[in-house]
C-alpha positions in Angstrom: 19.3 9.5 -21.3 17.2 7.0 -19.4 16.4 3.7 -22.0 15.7 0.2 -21.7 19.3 -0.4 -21.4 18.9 2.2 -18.2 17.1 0.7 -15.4 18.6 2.9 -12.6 17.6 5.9 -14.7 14.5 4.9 -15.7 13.5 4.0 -12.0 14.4 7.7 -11.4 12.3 9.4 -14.2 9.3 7.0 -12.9 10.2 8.4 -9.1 10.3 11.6 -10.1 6.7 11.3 -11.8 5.2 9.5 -8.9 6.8 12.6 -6.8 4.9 15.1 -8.9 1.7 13.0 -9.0 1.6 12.2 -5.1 2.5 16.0 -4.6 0.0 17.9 -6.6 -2.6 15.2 -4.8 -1.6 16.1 -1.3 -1.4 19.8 -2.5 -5.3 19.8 -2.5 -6.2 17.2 -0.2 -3.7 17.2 2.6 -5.6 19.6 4.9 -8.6 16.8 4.6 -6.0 14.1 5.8 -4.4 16.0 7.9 -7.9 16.7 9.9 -9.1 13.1 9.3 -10.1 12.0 12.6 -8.6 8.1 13.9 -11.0 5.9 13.3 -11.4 2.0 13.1 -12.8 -0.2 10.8 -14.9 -3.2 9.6 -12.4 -4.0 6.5 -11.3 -7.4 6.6 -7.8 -6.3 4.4 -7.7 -3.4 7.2 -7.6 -6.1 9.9 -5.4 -8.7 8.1 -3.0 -6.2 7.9 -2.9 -4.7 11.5 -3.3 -8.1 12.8 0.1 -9.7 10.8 1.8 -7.0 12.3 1.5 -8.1 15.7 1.8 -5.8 18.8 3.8 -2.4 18.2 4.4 -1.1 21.5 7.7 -0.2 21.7 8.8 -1.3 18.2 10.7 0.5 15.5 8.6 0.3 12.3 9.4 1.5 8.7 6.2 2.9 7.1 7.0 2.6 3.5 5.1 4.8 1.0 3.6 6.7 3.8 1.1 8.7 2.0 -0.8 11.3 3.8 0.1 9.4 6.8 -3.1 7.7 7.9 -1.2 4.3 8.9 1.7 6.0 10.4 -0.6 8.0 13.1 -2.2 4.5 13.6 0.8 2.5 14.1 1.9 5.4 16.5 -1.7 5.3 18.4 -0.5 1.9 19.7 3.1 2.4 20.4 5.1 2.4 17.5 8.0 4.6 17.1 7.3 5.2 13.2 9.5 6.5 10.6 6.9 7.4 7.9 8.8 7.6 4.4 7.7 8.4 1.1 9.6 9.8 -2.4 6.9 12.7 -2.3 7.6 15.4 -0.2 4.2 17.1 0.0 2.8 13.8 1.9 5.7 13.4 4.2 4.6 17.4 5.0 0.8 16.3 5.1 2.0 13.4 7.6 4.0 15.5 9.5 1.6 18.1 10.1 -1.0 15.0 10.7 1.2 13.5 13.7 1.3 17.1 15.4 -2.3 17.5 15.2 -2.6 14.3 16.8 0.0 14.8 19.4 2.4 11.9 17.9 5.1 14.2 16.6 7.7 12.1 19.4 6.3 8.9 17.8 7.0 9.9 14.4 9.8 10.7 11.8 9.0 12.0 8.6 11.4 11.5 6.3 11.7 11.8 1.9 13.5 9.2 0.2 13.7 6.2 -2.3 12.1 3.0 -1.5 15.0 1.8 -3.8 17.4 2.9 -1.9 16.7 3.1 1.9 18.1 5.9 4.1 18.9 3.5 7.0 21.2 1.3 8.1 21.1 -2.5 8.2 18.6 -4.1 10.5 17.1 -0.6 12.0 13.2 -1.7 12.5 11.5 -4.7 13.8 8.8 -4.3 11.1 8.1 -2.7 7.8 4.3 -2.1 6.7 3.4 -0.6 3.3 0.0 -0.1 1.8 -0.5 0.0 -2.3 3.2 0.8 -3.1 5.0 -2.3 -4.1 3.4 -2.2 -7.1 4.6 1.4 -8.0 8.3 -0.4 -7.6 11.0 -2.7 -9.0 10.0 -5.7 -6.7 13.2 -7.5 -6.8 15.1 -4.6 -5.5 12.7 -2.9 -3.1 12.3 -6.4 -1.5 16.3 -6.4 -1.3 16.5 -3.1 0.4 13.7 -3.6 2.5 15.0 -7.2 4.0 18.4 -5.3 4.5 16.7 -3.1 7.0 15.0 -5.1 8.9 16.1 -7.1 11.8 16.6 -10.9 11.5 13.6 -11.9 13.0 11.6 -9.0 11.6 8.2 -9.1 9.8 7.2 -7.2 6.8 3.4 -6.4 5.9 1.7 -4.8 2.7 -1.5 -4.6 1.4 -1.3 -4.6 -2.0 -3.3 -5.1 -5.4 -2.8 -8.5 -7.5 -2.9 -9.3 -10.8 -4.2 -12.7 -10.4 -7.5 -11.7 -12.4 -7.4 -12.3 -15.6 -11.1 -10.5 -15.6 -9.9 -7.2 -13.4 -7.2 -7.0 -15.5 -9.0 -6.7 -19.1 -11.3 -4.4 -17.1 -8.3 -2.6 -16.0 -6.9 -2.5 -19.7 -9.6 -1.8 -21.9 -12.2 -0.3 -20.3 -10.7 2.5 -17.1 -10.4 5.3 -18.5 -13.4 5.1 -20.9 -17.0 5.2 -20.8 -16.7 7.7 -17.8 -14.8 4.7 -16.3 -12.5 6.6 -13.5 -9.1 5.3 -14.3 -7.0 5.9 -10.9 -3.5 4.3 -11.7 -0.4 6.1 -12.7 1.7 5.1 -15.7 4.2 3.0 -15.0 2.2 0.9 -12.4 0.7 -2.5 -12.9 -1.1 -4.7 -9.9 1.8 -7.6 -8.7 2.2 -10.8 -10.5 3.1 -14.2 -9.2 6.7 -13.1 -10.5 7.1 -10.1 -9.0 5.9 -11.7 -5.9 8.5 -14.0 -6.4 11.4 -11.7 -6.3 10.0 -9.8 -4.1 10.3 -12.8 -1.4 13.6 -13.9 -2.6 15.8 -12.3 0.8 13.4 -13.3 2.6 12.9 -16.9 4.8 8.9 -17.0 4.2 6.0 -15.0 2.2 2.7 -15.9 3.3 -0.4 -14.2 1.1 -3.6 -13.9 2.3 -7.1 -12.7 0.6 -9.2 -11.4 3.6 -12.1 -10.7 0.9 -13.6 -11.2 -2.2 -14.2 -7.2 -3.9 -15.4 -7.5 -7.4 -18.4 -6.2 -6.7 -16.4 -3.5 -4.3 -14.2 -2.3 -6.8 -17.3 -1.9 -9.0 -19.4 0.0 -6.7 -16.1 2.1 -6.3 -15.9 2.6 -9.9 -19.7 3.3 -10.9 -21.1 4.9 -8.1 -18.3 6.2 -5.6 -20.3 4.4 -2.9 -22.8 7.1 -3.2 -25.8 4.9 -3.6 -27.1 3.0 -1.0 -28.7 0.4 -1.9 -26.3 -0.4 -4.9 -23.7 -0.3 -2.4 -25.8 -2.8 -0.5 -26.4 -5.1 -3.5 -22.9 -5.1 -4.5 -21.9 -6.0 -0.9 -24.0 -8.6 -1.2 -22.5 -10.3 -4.1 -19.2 -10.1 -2.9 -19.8 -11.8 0.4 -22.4 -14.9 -1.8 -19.6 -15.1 -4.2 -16.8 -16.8 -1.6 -19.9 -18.7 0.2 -20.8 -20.6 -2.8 -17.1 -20.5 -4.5 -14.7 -20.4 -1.9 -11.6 -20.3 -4.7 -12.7 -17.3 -5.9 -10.9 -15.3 -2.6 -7.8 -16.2 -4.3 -8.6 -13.7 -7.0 -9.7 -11.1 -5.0 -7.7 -7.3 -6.1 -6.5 -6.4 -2.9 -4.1 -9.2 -0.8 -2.0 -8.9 2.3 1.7 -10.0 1.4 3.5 -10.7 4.9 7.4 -11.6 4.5 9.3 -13.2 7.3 13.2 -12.3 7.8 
């Protein structure tokens, strides 16, 4: 039986949860990402992100956590040869059935498997991207596994969330999940910390982090309104964008960073 004295099983029970979780959500939803047209966008993180990874054409590139496949069709729009991974197999369907709509089934190779242990051999892509699943792993060892398969001058990049905020993180705490407060995270996840950045970095010969933008306001718009109002959304944008113009520090404790790691 899995136990504190069981990390490798314990990581298994938590995979086979986010399996079941990721699953039922691309169960309803797929079709919608599936017919989700490309699109770009005017999000700085977005940007950061695509921009750390450099040009793709031609490039072997892990997509890590794939989701519902909305990076790996985008990484494949300009050249990539993706493998898009995830431990759910209802998303690697949903991205699979994405990249044919979108004619990118030779660009792509859906495949189901453990971020903990990587299907591939030893320096097989140029660059590993991830959005919002480091946090859902034990840093230390995905940041092991995925140094062991890239190549030794490759570049990974992740957006992820931070707990850097003390703030977000009471809010996060004590009041998602109440006061008809959406909570959105799964059990056994928790935004990175300094430490698990940290180990995460430790294969690694640099980790740069950047904060594109300040989203306090964002994440409460998100939150209380779903973006559904207007001029709230409008307001809050507002904020956000006043806040780093009159207290530039305050990037640094943004939610949402872009973690690049150098080989």
């Amino acid at each position: 039986m899995a136990g504190p004295r069981d990390p490798a099983g314990s990581r298994r029970s938590a995979e086979t949860a986010e399996a079941a979780h990721w699953d039922a959500i691309a169960s309803e939803h797929g079709d919608t990402f599936v017919a989700r047209a490309e699109a770009s966008t005017n999000d700085p993180v977005h940007d950061a992100h695509a921009r750390a990874l450099g040009d793709l054409s031609g490039r072997r590139v892990l997509d890590l956590g794939c989701g519902m496949g909305l990076w790996t069709t985008a990484m494949a729009g300009r050249g990539a040869d993706v493998c898009a991974m995830d431990i759910s197999p209802a998303s690697v369907e949903t991205t699979r059935k994405r990249a044919e709509r979108l004619g990118l089934s030779r660009k792509t190779a859906p495949v189901v498997g453990s971020a903990h242990a990587l299907p591939f051999r030893d320096g097989a892509f140029d660059a590993v991207s991830g959005h919002l699943i480091l946090h859902h792993l034990d840093a230390g060892l995905a940041g092991r596994e995925v140094a062991r398969v890239l190549r030794k001058d490759g570049r990974a990049v992740f957006t992820e969330n931070s707990a850097r905020s003390g703030i977000l993180m009471f809010a996060r705490r004590f009041l998602c999940g109440r006061f008809g407060i959406p909570k959105w995270s799964t059990p056994g996840e928790y935004p990175l910390r300094k430490c698990d950045l940290r180990r995460l970095s430790a294969p690694f010969s640099r980790m740069r982090v950047e904060h594109p933008r300040f989203d306090w306001f964002f994440l409460l718009d998100a939150k209380l309104f779903g973006f559904r109002n207007l001029r709230a959304s409008r307001i809050l944008s507002f904020l956000d964008h006043s806040t780093t113009r009159i207290a530039p520090f305050m990037r640094k404790l943004a939610y949402y960073q872009v973690v690049i790691l150098d080989r």
